[in-house]
Kinemage of the C-alpha trace (Angstrom):
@kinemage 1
@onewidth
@group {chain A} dominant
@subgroup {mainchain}
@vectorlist {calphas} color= white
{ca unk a 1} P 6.988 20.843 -25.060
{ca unk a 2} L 5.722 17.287 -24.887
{ca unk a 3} L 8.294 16.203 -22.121
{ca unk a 4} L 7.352 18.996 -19.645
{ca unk a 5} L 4.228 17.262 -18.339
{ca unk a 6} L 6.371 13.808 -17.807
{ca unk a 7} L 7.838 15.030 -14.802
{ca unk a 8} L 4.992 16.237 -13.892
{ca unk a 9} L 2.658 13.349 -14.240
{ca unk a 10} L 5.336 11.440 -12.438
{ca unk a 11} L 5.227 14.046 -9.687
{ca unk a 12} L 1.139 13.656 -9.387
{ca unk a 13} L 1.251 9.598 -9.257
{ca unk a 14} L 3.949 9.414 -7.188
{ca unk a 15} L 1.950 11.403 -4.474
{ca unk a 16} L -0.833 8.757 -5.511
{ca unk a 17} L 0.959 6.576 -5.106
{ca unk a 18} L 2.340 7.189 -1.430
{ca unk a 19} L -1.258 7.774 -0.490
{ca unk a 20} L -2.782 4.732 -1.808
{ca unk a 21} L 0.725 2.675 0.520
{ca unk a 22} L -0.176 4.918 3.784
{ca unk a 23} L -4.116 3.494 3.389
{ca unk a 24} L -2.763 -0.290 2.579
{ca unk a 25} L -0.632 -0.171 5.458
{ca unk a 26} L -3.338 0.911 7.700
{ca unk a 27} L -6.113 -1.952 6.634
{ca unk a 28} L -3.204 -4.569 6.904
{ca unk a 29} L -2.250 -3.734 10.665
{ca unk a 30} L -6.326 -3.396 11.234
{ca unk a 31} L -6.725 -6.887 10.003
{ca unk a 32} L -3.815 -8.165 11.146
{ca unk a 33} L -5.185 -6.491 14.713
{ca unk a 34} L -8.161 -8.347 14.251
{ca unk a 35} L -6.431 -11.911 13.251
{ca unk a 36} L -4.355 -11.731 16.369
{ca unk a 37} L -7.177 -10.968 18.662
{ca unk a 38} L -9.442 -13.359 17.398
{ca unk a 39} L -10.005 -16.686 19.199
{ca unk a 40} L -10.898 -19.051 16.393
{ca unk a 41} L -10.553 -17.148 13.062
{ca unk a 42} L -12.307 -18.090 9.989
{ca unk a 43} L -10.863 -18.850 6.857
{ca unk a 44} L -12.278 -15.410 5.508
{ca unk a 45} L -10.548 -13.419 8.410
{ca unk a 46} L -7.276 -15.265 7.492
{ca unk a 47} L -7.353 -14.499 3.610
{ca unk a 48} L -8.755 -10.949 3.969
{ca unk a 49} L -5.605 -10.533 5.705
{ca unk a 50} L -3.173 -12.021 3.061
{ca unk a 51} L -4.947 -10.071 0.640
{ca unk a 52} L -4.354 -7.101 2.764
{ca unk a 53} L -0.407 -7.924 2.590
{ca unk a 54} L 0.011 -8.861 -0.763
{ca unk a 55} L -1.738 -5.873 -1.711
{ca unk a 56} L 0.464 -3.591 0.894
{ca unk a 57} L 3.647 -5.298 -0.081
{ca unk a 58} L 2.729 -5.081 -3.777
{ca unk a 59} L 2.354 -1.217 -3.583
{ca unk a 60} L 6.013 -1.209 -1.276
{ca unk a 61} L 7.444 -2.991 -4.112
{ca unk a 62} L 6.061 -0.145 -6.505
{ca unk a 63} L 7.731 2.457 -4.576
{ca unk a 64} L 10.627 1.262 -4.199
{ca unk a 65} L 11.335 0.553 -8.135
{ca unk a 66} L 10.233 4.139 -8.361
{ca unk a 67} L 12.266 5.840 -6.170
{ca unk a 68} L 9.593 7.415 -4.199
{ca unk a 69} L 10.777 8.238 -0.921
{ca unk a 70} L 8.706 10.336 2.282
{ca unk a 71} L 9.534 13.396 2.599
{ca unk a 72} L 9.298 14.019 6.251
């Protein structure tokens, strides 16, 4: 009775989860957009865009240790 819901919670964060990598990916290329195009960048510019990565690359590495693949 108890294990019914597993596959569903894992079902529910997985979608989460896809969602979350799709909005990541997004604000990386936007800053990353903005880094390139930008003359003399400031430090800030340059770490919001690391930040952006790691966070992108983080949620990539998530995925992939769960098995989540797009269903397209």
């Amino acid at each position: 009775m108890f294990f019914r819901r597993k596959g569903w919670l894992r079902k529910e964060y997985d979608e989460k989860l896809l969602i979350q990598l799709n909005k990541f990916k997004e604000h990386w290329q936007q800053e990353k957009l903005l880094l390139e195009k930008c003359f003399d960048p400031s430090d800030e510019v340059i770490c919001q865009t690391k930040i952006a990565e790691a966070k992108y690359i983080f949620l990539l590495r998530e995925a992939k240790e769960r098995n989540v693949t797009l269903m397209r």
